[in-house]
C-alpha positions in Angstrom: -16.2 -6.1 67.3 -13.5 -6.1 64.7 -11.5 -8.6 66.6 -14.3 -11.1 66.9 -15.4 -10.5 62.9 -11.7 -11.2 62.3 -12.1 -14.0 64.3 -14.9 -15.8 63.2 -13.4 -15.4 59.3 -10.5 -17.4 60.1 -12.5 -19.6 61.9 -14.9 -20.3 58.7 -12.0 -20.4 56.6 -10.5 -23.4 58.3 -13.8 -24.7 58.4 -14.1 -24.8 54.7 -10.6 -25.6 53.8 -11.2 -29.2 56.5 -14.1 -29.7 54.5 -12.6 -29.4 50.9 -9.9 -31.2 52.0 -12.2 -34.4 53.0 -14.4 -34.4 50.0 -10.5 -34.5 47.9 -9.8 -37.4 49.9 -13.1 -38.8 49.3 -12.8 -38.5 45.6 -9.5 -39.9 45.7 -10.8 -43.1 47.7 -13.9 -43.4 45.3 -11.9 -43.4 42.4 -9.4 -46.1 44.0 -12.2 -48.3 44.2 -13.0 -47.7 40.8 -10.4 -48.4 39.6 -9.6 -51.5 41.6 -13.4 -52.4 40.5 -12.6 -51.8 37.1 -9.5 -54.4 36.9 -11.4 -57.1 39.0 -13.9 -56.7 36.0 -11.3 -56.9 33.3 -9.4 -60.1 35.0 -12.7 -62.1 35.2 -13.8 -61.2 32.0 -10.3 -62.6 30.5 -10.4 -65.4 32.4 -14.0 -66.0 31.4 -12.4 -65.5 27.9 -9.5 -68.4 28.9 -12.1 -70.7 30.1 -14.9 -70.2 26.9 -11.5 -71.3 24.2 -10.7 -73.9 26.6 -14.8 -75.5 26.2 -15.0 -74.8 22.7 -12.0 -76.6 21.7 -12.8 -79.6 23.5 -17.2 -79.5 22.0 -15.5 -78.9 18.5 -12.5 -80.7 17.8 -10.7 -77.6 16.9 -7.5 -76.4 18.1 -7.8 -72.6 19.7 -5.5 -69.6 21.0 -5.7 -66.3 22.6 -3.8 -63.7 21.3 -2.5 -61.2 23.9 -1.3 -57.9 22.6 0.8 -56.4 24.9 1.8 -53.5 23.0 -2.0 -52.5 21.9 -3.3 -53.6 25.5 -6.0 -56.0 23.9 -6.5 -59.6 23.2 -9.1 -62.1 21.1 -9.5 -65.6 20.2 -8.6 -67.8 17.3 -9.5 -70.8 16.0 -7.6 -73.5 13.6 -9.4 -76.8 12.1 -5.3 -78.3 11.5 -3.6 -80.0 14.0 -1.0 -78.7 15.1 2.4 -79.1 18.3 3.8 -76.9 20.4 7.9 -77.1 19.8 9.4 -78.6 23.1 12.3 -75.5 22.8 12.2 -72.6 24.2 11.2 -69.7 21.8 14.2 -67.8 20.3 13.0 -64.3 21.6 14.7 -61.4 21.2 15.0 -60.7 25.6 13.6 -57.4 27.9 10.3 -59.2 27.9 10.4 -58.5 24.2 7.7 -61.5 22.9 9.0 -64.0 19.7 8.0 -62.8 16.4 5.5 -65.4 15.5 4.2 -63.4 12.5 7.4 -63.0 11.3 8.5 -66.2 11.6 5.1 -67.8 9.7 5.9 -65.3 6.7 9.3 -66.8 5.9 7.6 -70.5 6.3 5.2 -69.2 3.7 7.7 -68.2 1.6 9.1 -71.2 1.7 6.3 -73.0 0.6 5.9 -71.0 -1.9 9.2 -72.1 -3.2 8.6 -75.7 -2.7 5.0 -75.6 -4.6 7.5 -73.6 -7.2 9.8 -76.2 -7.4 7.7 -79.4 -7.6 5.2 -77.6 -10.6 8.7 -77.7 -12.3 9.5 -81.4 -11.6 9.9 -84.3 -14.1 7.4 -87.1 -13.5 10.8 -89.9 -12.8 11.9 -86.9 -9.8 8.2 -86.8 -8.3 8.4 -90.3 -7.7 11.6 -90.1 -5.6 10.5 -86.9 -3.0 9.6 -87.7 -0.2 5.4 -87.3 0.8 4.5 -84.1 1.0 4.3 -82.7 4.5 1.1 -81.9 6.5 -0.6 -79.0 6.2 0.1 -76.2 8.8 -2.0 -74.7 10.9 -3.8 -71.4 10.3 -5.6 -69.7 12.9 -8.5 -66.9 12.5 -10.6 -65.0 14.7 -14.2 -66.4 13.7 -17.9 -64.8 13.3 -19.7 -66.8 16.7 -16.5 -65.5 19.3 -18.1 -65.1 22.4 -14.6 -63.4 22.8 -14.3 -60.8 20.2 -11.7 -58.3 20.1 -11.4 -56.8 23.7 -9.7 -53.7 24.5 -8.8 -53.1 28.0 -9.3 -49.5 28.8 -8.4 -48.4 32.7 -6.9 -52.2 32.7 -2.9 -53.0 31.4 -2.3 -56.4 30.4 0.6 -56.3 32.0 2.5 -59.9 31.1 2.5 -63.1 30.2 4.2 -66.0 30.6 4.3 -69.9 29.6 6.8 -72.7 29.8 7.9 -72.0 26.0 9.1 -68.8 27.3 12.3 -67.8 28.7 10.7 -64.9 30.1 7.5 -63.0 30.9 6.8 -61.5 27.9 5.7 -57.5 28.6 5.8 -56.4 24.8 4.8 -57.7 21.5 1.9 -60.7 20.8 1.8 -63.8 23.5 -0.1 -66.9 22.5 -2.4 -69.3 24.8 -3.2 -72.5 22.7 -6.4 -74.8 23.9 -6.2 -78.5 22.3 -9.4 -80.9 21.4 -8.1 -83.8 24.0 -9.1 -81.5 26.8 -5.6 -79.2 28.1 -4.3 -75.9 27.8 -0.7 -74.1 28.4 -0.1 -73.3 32.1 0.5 -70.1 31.9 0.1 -66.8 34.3 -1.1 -62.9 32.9 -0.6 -60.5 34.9 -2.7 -57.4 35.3 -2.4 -53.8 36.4 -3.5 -50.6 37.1 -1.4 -48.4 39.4 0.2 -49.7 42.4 -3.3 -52.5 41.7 -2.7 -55.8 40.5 -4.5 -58.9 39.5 -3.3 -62.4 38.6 -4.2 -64.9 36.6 -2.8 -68.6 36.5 -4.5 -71.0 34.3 -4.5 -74.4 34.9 -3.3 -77.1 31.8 -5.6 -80.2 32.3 -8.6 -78.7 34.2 -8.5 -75.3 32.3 -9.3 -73.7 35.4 -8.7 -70.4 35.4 -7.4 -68.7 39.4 -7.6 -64.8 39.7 -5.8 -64.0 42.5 -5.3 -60.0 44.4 -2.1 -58.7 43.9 1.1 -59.4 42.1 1.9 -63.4 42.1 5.4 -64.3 41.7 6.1 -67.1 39.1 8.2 -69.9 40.8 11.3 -71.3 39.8 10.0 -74.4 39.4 6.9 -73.2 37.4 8.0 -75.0 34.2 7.7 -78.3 35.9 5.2 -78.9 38.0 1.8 -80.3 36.8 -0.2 -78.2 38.2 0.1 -74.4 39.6 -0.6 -74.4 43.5 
């Protein structure tokens, strides 16, 4: 009787430990597939987020960007009523994936100005009449009270990297731009999202402003910089 008690305990036991062990590996798989659910989410809403700047810049004649921060995993739109260019050089980044100091660099130009509006109060009426016109002003961009994309902070979701042809490199730290024009085009440009070994893709598209999300991790071509259109 002992034998068979002893028996039938191990027998139980092994019963219980199989069945602990599947509802583990059940909880693991359901929380995969949230978590895969929850970056499918967060890569169609920023490309629903890409798409809306691209719209609104064209309906009002205003010249739009996304911010991407890398560094506080969020992004949000802006909007500018001043034209303003894109510099045909590449940005002076620092390198590592390190972004270019945009902030930094539009604090020294308004220093400058500051210097200039300095300099001409101070002018004599005969040197006013030999400087040259003065230059146009530059743009400012701020968020804005109807953003359908307001401040978005990806929480299971990292915003991984982003890259554009004024880049020398993905950038994966610091503040990336995506500017949206009036006359109807965009950047092309590709952010990359992650969570885990789980990634998402998204490459944006300059004269259509259509926005693909593809599964997994897309390598950016060599070639990216020159084509018209991402394939």
């Amino acid at each position: 009787m002992r034998r068979r008690a002893v028996g039938f305990a191990l027998i139980e036991i092994m019963v219980v430990i199989t069945i602990v062990g599947l509802m583990m590996g059940g909880a693991v798989y359901g929380f995969r597939a949230l978590a895969r659910t929850d970056l499918r989410s967060s890569a169609s809403k920023l490309a629903g987020g890409i798409r809306y700047c691209f719209d609104r810049s064209i309906t009002t004649g205003s010249y739009y960007r996304l911010v991407l921060d890398l560094d506080g995993n969020k992004y949000w739109a802006e909007r500018s009523d001043e034209r303003m260019f894109l510099a045909r050089d590449k940005e002076d980044a620092p390198g590592k994936g390190k972004a270019f100091d945009l902030e930094a660099l539009e604090r020294k130009r308004d220093e400058n100005d500051k210097k200039q509006a300095e300099l001409l109060a101070n002018r004599n009426p005969l040197g006013a009449s030999l400087e040259p016109p003065p230059k146009p002003r530059r743009a400012r961009f701020q968020t804005f009270k109807d953003a359908a994309v307001s401040q978005v902070v990806l929480k299971r979701t990292r915003l991984f990297d982003v890259y554009t042809p004024r880049q020398r490199e993905p950038y994966t730290s610091g503040r990336a731009y995506l500017y949206f024009f009036p006359d109807g085009h965009t950047e092309r440009a590709v952010v990359r999202l992650q969570d885990g070994d789980s990634w998402y893709s998204l490459i944006v598209y300059p004269l259509t402003g259509r926005v693909e999300v593809r599964t997994g991790k897309y390598e950016i071509p060599r070639d990216f910089d020159d084509k018209t259109e991402v394939k």
